[in-house]
N, C-alpha and C positions, 0 to 999 in steps of 0.2 A: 323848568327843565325843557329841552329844546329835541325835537325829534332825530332821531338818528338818521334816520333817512332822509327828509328834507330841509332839515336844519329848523323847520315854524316852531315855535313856542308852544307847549303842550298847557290845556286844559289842567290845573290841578287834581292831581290823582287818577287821570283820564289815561288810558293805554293808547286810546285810539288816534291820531294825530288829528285834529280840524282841517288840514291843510291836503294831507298826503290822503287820510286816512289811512294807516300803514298800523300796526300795533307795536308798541313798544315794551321793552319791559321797567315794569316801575320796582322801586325799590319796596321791600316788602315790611308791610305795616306791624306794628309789635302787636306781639295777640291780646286783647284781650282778657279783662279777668273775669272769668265764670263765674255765677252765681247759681248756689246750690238751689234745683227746683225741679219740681214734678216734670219726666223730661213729654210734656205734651208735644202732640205733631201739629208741625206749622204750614199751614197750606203757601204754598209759594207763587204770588201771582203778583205781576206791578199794580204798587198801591198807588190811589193821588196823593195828592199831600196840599196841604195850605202851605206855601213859604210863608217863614216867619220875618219880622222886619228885626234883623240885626245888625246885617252889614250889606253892601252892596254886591258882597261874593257870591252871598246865595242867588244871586241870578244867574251865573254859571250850569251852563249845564252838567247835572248827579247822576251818581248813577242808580240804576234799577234797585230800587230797594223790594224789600220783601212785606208784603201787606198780609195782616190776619184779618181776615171778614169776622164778623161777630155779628152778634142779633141785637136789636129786631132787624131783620129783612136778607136773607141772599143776593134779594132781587131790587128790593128797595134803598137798602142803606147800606154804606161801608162806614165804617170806624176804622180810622188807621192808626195804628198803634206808631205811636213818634216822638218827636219833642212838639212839645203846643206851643199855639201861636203867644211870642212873647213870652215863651216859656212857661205861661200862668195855664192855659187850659189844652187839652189835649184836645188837635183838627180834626171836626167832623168833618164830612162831605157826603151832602147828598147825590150818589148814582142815579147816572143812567136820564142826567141831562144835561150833560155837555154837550148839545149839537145835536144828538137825537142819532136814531137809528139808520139815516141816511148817512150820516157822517160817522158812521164806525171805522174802526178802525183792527183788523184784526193780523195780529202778530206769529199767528198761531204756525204758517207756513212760511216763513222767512227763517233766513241761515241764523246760523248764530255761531261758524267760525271765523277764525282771521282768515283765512284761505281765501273762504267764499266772500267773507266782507272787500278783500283786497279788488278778487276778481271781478266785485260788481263796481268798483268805484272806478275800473280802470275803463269798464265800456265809455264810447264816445257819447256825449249828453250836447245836446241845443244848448247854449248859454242862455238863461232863462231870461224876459223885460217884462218889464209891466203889462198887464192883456187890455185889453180896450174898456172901458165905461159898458156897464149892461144892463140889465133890469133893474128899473128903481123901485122896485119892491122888495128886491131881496140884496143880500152883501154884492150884488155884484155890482148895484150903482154905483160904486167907482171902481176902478182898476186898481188905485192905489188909495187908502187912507193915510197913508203918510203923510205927514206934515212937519214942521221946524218944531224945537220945544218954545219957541217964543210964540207960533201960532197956537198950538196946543193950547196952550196956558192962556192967550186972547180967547179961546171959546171955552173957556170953562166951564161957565156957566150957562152953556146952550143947551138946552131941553133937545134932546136926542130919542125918548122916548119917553111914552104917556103909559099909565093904565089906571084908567078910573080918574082920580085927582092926584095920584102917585104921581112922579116925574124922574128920570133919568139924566143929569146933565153926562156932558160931555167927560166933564173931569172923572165923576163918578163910575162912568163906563170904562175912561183907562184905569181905573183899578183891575172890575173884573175881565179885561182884556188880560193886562198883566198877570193876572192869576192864573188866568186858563193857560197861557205859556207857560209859566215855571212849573206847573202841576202836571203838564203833559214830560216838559225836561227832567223830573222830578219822578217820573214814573216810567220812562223807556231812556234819560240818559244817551249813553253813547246808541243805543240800539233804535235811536228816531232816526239816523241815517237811513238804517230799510225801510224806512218809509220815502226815503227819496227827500229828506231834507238836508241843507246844507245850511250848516252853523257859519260858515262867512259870508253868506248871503241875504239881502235881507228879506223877512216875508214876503214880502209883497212882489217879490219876481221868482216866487216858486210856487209851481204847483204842486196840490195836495189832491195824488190821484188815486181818489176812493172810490175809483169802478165805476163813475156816474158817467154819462156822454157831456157832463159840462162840467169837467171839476172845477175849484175854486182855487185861488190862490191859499197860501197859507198864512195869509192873512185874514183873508177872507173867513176860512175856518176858522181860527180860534175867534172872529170877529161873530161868527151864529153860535159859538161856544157861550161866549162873552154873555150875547142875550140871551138863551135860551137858561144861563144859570141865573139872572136877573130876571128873566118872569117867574121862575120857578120860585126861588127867595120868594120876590116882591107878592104872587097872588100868594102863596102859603102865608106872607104877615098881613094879607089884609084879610084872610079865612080867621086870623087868632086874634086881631084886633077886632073882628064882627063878633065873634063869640065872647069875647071875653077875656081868651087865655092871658097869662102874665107866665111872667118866664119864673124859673128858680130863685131866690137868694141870691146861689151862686153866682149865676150867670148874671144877673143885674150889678151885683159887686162888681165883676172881672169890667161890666160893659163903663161904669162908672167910674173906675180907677185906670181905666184904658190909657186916657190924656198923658198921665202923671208916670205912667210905666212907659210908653213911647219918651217921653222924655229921658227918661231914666237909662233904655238903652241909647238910647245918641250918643248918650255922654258919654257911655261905655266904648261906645264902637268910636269915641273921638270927635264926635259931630257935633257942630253948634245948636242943634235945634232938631226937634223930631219929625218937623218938614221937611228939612234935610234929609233924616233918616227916611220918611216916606219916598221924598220923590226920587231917593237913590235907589228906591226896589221898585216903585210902581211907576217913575215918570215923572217930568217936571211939570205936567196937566193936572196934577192929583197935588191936592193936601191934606193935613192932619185927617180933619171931617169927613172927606172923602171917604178914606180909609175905616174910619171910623162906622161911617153910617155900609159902608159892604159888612164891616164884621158884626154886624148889629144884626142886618137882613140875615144873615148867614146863622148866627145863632139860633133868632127867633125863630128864621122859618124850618131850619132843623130841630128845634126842639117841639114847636109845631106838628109838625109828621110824623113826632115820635108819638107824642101821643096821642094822635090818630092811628096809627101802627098799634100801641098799646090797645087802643079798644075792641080792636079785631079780635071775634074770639069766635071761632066758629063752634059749633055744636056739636057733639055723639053722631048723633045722626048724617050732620053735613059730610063730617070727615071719613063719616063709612060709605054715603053715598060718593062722595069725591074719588073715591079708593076703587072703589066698585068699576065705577067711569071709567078711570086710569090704570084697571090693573095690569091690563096686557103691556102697555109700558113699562110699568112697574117692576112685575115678574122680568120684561126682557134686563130690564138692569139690575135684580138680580135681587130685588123685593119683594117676599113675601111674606102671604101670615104665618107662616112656620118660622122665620128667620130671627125668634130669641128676641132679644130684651134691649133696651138701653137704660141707662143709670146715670142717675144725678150725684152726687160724691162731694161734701164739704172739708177739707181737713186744715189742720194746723202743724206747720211743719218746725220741730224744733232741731236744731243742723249740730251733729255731735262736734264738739272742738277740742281741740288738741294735736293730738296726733303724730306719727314721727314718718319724714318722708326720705323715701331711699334715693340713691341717685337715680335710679330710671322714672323717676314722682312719683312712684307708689307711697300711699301716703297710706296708713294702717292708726287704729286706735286702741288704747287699754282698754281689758274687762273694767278699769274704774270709772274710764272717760266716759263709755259708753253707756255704765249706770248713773254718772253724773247726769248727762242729756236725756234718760228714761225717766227719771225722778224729777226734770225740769217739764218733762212732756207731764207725767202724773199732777204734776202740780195745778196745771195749766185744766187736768181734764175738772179734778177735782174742785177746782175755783166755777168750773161752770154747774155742774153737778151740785155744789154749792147754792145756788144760782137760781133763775127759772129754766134752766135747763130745757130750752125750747130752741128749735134750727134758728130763730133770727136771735137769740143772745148768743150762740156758738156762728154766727157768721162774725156780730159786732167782735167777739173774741179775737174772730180769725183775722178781722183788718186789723187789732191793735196787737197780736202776739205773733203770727206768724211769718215765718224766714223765708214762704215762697213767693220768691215777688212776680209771679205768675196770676198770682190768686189772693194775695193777700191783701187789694181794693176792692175784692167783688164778692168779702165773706167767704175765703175760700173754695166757691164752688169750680166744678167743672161738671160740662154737664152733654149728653150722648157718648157715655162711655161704653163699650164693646170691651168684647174677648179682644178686637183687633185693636185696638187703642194704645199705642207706643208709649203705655205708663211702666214704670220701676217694677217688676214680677210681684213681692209683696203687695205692696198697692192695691196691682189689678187683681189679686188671690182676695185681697179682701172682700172688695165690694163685688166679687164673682163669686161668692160664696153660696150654695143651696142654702136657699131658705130666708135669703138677707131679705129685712122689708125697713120700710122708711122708721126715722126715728131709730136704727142699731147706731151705738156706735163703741169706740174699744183705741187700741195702741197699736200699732206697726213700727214695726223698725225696718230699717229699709240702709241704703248706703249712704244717705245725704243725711241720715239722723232718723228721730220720734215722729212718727205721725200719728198725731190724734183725730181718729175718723169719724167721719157723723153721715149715714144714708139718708138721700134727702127721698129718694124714692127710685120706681123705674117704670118703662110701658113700653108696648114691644114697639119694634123697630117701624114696620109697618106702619103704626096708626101714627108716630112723630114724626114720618115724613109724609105722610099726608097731609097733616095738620100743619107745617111749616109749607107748602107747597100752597096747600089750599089759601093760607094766610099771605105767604108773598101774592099769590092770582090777586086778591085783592088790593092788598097796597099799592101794588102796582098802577091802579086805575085810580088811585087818590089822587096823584100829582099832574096829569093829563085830566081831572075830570076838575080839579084849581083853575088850571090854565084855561081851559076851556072856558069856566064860569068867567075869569077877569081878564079878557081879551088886552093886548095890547098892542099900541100905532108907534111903527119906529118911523123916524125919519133917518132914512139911511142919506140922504143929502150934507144933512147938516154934522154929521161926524167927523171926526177928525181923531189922529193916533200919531203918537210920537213913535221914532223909531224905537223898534225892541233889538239889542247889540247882544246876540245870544253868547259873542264869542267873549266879550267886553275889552278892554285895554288893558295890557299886561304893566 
């Protein structure tokens, strides 16, 4: 599709044009189909995301998708809810080391109409060049890392950085260089313009002006992105290979059938080989291994953290003194110990079927239909009741019988539930009920069908954000207090980076 305005060739699915910047209107996408589910609220904030290796499209710049933080950590971990890499596991990523706090990036005051996006791109701008060679200590030792994909690919194998006996080559770094773009594209989309970047341009003659008196290029940035997500990885797997840790089953399956599943998409996306398929997403510096050993560090050393994160458990006492320290905060935002209860909540959802829908889609069901699905629910309660009737045989229940696909990987739970909590009336009248204590549970009917309930417990609002706060403070210092123990020596000299083509060949 070709912009209206300046005739350039549009971005698929993109309003914005690369060229004009002007917005267009795109033809509107068919809606999707609903899935009936507990209508929980979705905090709405840009997720990262792992690109998955498919096709060469995914390096296109996406748009802003919508990320659900989950636990462990606010402050430590994000889990983004997505398609997984390769389809087989769903992309961690560990927060809050991409580049470090000097390299934030905050979105929080910048426009978000066409008006204003128009009016900023029409001010006059310096045509941007490469800046001069700087500090060989840090990314600015060169002005440019670009290089040819033939030179790329001659330094592959050049140790670029050390820590310990660990080693970083060259090839290996343009993976996680390559990541940290498309996870940045992948997460701000058309709206990385306000930050003053230009997708027909290439990094390395733009600056990334993050309020410092020496910004870097944008290459440069994602180039301290790059390593500061490789020390992070790298010292977190040699903290789990000192102790001991081994990863899951799981995870060593997915890590050992990696080879044979990269194959497997090539051939899908049409390609002769899963080198191919890599060096179409991360470079022609990068192969199979390459790729391989990033999503290896990656797993490990987030599975790693997690359980160090796990072990955190602070005490009665700590989280009252915690509370105590911080109340006057607390209270200003609007926390106190009068402020009621929260609640853990497991159910199993069975979705009444049938039904007759009118032309305006109201869709209505029989007194039979709907004792059909109450007797489907009863069934289900009575098999467990049957049973050890205990919360983890009514979670295992809840992954292999329940229709919410919200809840229905994680045992059904949900959990800080409130009066305020954007759940179906029924529902929240349940587990709101005087007198509910852990271990109740019973039937609902609600509009999406049966819900069979189980209270996992509650504690007031107060001491759970304590206790999660007190908990992030510390995880927090796990991953600077890694790095700090396994220092490591880049040679920013010896680097080298192929071109990244944000806008690619139409």
């Amino acid at each position: 599709m070709k912009c209206k305005y300046c005739d350039a060739e549009l971005v698929d699915g993109k309003p914005f044009c690369p060229s004009c910047g002007k917005e267009n209107e795109l033809p509107e996408a068919a809606p999707a189909e609903e899935t009936p589910a507990v209508e929980a609220p979705v905090e709405e904030t840009p997720a990262e995301e792992t690109p998955i290796l498919e096709t060469a499209a995914e390096e296109k710049p996406a748009e802003v998708k919508e990320g659900v933080k989950m636990t462990p950590g606010k402050l430590a971990l994000a889990i983004v809810a997505g398609v997984a890499v390769l389809a087989v596991l769903v992309a961690l990523i560990i927060s809050g080391i991409n580049g470090g706090e000097d390299k934030a990036l905050d979105a929080t005051e910048l426009p978000t109409d066409a008006a204003s996006l128009e009016e900023t791109l029409a001010e006059e701008t310096v045509p941007a060049t490469i800046p001069a060679d700087g500090n060989p200590d840090d990314v600015t030792c060169k002005g440019s890392y670009t290089v040819t994909d033939e030179e790329v690919a001659a330094a592959a194998d050049t140790v670029v950085a050390t820590m310990g006996d660990k080693q970083l080559t060259n090839a290996q770094l343009q993976v996680f260089y390559w990541m940290e773009v498309m996870n940045f594209l992948n997460s701000y989309g058309d709206y990385a313009i306000y930050f003053g970047m230009d997708y027909t341009q290439p990094l390395d003659t733009q600056l990334c002006e993050d309020g410092s008196e020496n910004p870097t290029t944008w290459q440069q940035y994602f180039l301290a992105c790059a390593l500061d997500s490789w020390k992070s990885y790298q010292s977190l797997c040699i903290e789990a290979e000192e102790t001991g840790f081994v990863l899951s089953e799981e995870y060593a399956t997915y890590l050992e059938e990696l080879p044979a599943q990269l194959e497997t998409n090539a051939a899908s996306a049409g390609m002769a080989s899963a080198l191919e398929l890599v060096q179409a997403n991360v470079g022609a510096g990068a192969d199979v291994e390459d790729y391989i050993h990033y999503i290896e560090l990656y797993y490990r050393g987030y599975n790693y953290f997690n359980e160090l994160y796990s072990a955190i458990i602070p005490t009665e006492a700590e989280i009252n003194a915690y509370f105590a320290e911080n109340e006057a905060s607390y209270t200003e935002s609007g926390v106190t110990k009068d402020g009621g209860d929260q609640m853990d909540v497991r159910h199993i959802l069975v979705t009444v079927q049938g039904g007759t829908t009118d032309d305006e889609g109201n869709t209505t069901y029989s007194d039979a239909e709907w004792e059909t699905c109450r007797a489907a629910a009863q069934e289900i309660l009575d098999q467990w009741l049957a049973g050890e009737a205990t919360e983890d045989s009514f979670a295992a229940l809840a992954n292999e019988k329940s229709e919410d696909s919200g809840s229905n990987t994680n045992g059904g739970l949900y959990t800080g539930l409130t009066a305020d909590t954007n759940f179906v009336e029924n529902f929240k009248n349940w587990y709101l009920e005087a007198g509910r204590k852990a271990g109740d549970y019973g039937l609902v009917q609600t509009e999406y069908g049966y819900h069979i309930m189980y209270f996992s417990g509650s504690e007031p609002i107060w001491y759970a954000t304590a206790e999660a706060d007190l908990t992030d403070e510390r995880a927090t210092a796990i991953l600077p207090e890694c790095i700090e123990k396994h220092p490591a020596t880049i040679d920013y000299s010896a680097i080298q980076l192929g071109l990244v083509d944000l806008v690619g060949e139409e």
